[in-house]
N, C-alpha and C positions, 0 to 999 in steps of 0.2 A: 399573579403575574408580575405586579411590582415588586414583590423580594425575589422573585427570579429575576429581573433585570438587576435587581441590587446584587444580588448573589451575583451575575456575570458580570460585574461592572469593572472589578477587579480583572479579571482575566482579560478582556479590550483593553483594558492599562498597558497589564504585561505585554500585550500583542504590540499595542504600539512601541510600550521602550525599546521589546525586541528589534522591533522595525528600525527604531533609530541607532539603536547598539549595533545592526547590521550597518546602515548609511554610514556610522562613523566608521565602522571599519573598512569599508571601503575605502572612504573619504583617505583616512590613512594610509590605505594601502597605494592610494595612486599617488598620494606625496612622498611616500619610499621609492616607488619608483621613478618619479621625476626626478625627485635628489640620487639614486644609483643614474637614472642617466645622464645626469648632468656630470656624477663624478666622474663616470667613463670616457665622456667628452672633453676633460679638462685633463687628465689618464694622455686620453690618444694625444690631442694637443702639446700636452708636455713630453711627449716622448717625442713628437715628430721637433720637437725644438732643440731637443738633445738630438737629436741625430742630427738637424741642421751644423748645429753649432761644430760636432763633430763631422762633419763635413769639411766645415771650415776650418778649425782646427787642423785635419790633415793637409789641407792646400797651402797654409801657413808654413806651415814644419817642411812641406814639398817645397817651397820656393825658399826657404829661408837654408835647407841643404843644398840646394839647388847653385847654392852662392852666391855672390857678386857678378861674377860674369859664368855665360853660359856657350854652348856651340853648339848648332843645329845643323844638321842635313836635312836638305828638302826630300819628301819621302819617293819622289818619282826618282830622284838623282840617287839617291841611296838602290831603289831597284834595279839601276843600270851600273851599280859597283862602284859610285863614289860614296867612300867611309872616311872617317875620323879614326883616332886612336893615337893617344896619349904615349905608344912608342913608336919609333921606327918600324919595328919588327908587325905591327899589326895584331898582336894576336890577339886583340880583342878589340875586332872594329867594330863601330858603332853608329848611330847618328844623332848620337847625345852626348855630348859633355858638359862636364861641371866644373870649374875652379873650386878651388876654397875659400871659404869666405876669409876678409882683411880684414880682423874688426878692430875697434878705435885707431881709423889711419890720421895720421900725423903728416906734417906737411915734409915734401922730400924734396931734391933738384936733382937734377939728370947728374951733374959729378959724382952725388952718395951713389947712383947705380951700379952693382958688381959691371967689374967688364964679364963675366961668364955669363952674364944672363938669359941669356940666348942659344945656353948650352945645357939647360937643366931641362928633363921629360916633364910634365905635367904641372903642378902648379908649384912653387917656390918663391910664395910670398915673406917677404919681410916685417916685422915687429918687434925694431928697437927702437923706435926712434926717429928710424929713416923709413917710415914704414913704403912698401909699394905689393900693390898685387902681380903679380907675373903668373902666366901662363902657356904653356908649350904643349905644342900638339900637331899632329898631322894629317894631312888629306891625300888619300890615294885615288889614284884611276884604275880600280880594281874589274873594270866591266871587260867589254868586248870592243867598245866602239869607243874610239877619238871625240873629245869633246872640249866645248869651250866652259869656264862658270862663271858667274859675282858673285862676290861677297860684301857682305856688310855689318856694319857693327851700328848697329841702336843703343839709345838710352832708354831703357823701360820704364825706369824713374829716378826720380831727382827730388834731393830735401834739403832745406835753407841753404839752396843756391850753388851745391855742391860743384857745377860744373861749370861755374864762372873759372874756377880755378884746377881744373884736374886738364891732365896730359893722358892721352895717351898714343901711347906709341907699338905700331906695328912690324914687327920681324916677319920679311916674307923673304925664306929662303938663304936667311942672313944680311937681307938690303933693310935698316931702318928707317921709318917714317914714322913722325912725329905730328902729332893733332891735337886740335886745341881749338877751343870758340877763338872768332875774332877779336883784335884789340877793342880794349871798351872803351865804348862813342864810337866803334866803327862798326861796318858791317862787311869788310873786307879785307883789313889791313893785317897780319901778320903779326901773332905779339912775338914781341921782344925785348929784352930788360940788359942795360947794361950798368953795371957797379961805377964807384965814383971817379976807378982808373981807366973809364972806360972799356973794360973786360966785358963780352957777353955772358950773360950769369944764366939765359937760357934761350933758345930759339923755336921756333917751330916751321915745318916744310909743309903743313898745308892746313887751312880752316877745317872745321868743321862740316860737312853738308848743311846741316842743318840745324836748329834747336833739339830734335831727337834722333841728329843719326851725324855720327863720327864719320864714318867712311861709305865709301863703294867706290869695287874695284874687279875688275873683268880682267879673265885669264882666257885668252882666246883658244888656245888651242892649250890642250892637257889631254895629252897621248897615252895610249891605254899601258898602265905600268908607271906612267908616274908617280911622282912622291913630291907634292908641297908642304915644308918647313914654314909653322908658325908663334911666334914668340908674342905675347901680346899683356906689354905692361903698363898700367894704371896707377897713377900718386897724384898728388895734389903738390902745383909746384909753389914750395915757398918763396921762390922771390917774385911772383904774382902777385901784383896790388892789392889781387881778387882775392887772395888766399889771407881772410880776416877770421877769428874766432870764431863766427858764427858756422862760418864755412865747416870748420873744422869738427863741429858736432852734429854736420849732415850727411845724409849718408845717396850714392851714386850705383844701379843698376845697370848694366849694360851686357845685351846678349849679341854673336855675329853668327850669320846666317850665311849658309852657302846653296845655290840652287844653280842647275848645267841645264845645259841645252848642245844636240846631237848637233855634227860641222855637215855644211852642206861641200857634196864634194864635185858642185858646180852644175848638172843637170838635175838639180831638186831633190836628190836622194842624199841619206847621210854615209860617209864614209866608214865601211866597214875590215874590220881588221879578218 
C-alpha cells in the first residue's frame, strides 16, 4: 500500500499544478479583461473629447464668419413679414445677416469717411490705413398687418478696452447718427475734440445706452410695404484721447436686433390691412 501511495504521489502533484496552471490562467484572463476594458473606456472618453472640441471648433469658425457685426430679426417678427436683405430688391430676404470681418482696424476720423458710404449694398469695409467697417442693408414690411419695431445695437464683446475709442455711427434712411461712450470722467457729457485752431476734429449726437448697448430706437408705425434703409459704420476715432496703442490691438463685437409689435387700432384689435 505504501508504494502505491508512492506510485500516486506524483499524479496529486500533477493534479494540483494542473489546478494552479488552471487559477493562473484565469487570473490572467480577467487582467486581459480589465486592461481591454479600461482601454475601451479611455477609447469612448477620447472620442467624446474630440467630438467636444469639434464642436467647438465649429462654433469658433461660426462666429468668427459670422463677422464683426451681425443683424438679427426676432423670429415672431420675421413670421409676420418683417425681413432683412442686403439689396433693395429683396430677393433674398432673411433674418440673418453678416458683415465682414475688419481685421487689423487702424485708427480713422469721420473726414477719412467716403462721402458714398451710405450708398454701397452690403458690407464695404475699408483697409488702408483709414480702415472702417460699413454695413448696408435693409428692412421690409413684407407682412399683412401695419406695425411698429426697436432696434438695437449691443456690444457682445470687447478686448483691451476697444470701445473707450470706437464710433459708431447709424444711417437710418439717409439721416446720420453718431455714438459713442461718454467723455472720460463723465457719465454724460458728449465727447468732443477740438484742434489747436479751435476746429472740431470730431463730434458725437448721442451717448452710448449703456456699457453693452450703442443704441435703441422705435419705429412706430412701418406700414405694410415699407422699406427701411440702414448704413451702419464702425472705426476707432483717432483724435480720441481713448484711441492709445493698446486700444488698437483690441478687438469690438457688436450685433443689432430688430423685433415688431402689431399697432392697436384703438378698441384693442390690431389694424389690419
Amino acid at each position: 500500500m505504501a508504494k502505491k501511495k508512492k506510485d500516486q504521489a506524483p499524479d496529486n502533484a500533477a493534479m494540483q499544478n494542473g489546478q494552479m496552471d488552471r487559477y493562473g490562467v484565469k487570473t490572467e484572463s480577467k487582467k486581459v479583461k480589465k486592461r481591454e476594458a479600461l482601454i475601451r473606456i479611455l477609447v469612448i472618453i477620447l472620442v467624446l473629447l474630440l467630438l467636444f472640441l469639434s464642436i467647438m471648433f465649429a462654433c469658433s469658425s461660426y462666429v468668427n464668419k459670422a463677422g464683426d457685426f451681425t443683424v438679427t430679426m426676432d423670429k415672431d417678427a420675421y413670421n409676420m413679414g418683417i425681413t432683412l436683405s442686403e439689396t433693395p430688391g429683396f430677393e433674398n430676404p432673411s433674418r440673418f445677416l453678416a458683415g465682414e470681418k475688419c481685421e487689423n482696424m487702424g485708427d480713422c476720423t469721420f473726414s477719412w469717411l467716403p462721402d458714398d458710404i451710405d450708398q454701397i449694398d452690403g458690407s464695404h469695409n475699408r483697409s488702408n490705413g483709414q480702415e472702417f467697417l460699413a454695413y448696408t442693408f435693409y428692412v421690409k414690411n413684407a407682412g399683412n398687418v401695419d406695425v411698429g419695431y426697436n432696434s438695437q445695437i449691443l456690444i457682445d464683446s470687447v478686448a483691451l478696452g476697444a470701445d473707450d475709442a470706437v464710433r459708431v455711427m447709424v444711417y437710418k434712411n439717409g439721416e446720420p447718427t453718431i455714438y459713442a461712450k461718454p467723455k472720460n470722467g463723465t457719465t454724460d457729457q458728449l465727447e468732443e475734440n477740438k484742434n489747436t485752431a479751435g476746429v472740431i476734429q470730431y463730434t458725437v449726437d448721442k451717448n452710448f445706452v449703456s456699457s453693452t448697448k450703442v443704441m435703441e430706437e422705435e419705429e412706430k408705425l412701418f406700414e405694410v410695404g415699407d422699406i427701411d434703409k440702414y448704413t451702419v459704420v464702425i472705426w476707432l476715432e483717432g483724435w480720441d484721447p481713448e484711441c492709445v496703442n493698446k486700444i488698437l490691438d483690441g478687438e469690438i463685437k457688436m450685433s443689432m436686433g430688430f423685433w415688431c409689435y402689431e399697432l392697436d387700432d384703438g378698441d384693442g384689435s390690431s389694424a389690419q390691412q
